[in-house]
C-alpha positions in Angstrom: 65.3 -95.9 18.6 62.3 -97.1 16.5 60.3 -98.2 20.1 61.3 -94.5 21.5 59.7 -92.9 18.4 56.6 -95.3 18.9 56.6 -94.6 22.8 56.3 -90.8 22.2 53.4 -91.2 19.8 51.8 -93.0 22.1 52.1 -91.0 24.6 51.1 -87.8 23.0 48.7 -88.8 20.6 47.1 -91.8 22.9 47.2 -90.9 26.6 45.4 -92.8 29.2 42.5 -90.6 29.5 41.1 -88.3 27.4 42.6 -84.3 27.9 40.9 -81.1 28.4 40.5 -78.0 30.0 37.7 -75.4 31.2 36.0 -74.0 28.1 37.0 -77.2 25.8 33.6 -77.7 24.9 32.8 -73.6 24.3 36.0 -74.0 22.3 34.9 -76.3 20.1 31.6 -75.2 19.5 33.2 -71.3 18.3 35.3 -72.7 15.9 32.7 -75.5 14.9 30.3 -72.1 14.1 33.1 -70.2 12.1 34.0 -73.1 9.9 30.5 -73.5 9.3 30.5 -69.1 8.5 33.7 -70.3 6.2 32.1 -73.5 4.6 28.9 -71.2 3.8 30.8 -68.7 2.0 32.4 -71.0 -0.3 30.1 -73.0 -1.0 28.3 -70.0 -2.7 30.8 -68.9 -4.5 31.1 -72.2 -5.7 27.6 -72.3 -6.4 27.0 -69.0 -8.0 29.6 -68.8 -9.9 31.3 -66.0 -8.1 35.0 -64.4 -8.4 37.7 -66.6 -6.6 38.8 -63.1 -4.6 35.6 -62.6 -3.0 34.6 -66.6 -1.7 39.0 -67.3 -1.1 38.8 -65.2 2.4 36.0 -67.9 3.7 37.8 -70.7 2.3 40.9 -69.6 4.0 38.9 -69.7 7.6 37.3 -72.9 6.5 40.6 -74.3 6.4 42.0 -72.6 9.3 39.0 -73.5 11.5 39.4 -76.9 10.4 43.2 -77.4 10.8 42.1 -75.7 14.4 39.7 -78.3 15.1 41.5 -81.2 14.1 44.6 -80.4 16.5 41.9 -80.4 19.0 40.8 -83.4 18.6 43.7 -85.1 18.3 45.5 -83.6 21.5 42.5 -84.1 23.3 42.8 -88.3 22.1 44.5 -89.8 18.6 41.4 -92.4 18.9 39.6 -90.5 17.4 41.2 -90.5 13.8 40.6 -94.6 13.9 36.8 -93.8 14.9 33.8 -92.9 12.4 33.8 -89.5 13.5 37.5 -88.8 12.6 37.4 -90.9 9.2 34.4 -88.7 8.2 36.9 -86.0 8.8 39.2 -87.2 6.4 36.7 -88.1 3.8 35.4 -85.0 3.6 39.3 -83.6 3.6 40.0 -84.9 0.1 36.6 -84.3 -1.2 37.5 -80.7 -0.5 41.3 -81.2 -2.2 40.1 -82.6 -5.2 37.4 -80.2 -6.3 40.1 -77.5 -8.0 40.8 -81.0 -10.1 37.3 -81.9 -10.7 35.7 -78.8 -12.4 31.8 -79.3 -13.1 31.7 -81.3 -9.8 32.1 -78.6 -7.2 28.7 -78.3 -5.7 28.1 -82.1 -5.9 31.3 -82.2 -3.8 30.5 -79.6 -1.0 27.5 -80.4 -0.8 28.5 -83.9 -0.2 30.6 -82.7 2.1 27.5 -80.8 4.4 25.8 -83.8 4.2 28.3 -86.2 5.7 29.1 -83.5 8.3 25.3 -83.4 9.2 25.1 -87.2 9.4 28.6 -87.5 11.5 27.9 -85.0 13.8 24.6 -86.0 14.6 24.5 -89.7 14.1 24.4 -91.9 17.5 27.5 -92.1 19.6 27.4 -95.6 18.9 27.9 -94.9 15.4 30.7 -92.0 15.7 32.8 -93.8 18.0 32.8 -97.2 16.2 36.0 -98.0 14.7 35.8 -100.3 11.7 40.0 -100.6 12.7 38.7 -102.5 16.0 35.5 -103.7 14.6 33.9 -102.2 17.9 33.4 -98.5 19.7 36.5 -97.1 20.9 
């Protein structure tokens, strides 16, 4: 039963080779654009100190566009949760839970949370597909 279970993770979450489609990449890049729209808007409602009811729409496609990008990530390979890339992802996941429980903190935190998304995105492939789980890229 227990080497079923593990069998059907592997083979949905780690196939042999990578999945995709036509328009993956033009996929990616629309709801890479609106979470950035999303991340903007709360980020200045954070900032400047605005009412929760006018920054909560963008924080609701900030989370949407996120949870979207995530499941496409991981159907196209699980790898890349145990790579740099995907661990960024998660880092920057419960720096965004724990700002309601961190008041004063908020823009430290998002801003934090640009700047690692800046430095993932962009750093060398050799850098995002490294895992530290393998000690090697993946």
């Amino acid at each position: 039963m227990i080497k079923e279970k593990a069998f059907i993770i592997k083979k949905y979450f780690f196939p042999e080779k990578s999945r995709g489609f036509k328009g993956k990449r033009w996929l990616d890049i629309s709801l890479r654009s609106i979470h950035l729209m999303g991340l903007l808007g709360v980020a200045g409602g954070f900032i400047f100190h605005v009412e929760e009811s006018i920054w909560l729409p963008y924080f609701v496609i900030t989370l949407i566009s996120g949870f979207a990008m995530v499941m496409l990530s991981l159907w196209t390979h699980g790898k890349w949760l145990l790579q740099n890339r995907g661990l960024a992802i998660i880092f920057k996941l419960f720096l965004f839970i724990i700002i309601p429980v961190t008041p004063g903190y908020e823009t430290f935190l998002l801003l934090s949370i640009v700047l690692i998304s800046g430095v993932s995105s962009h750093a060398p492939a050799k850098f995002r597909y490294y895992s530290p789980f393998y000690g090697r890229e993946i």
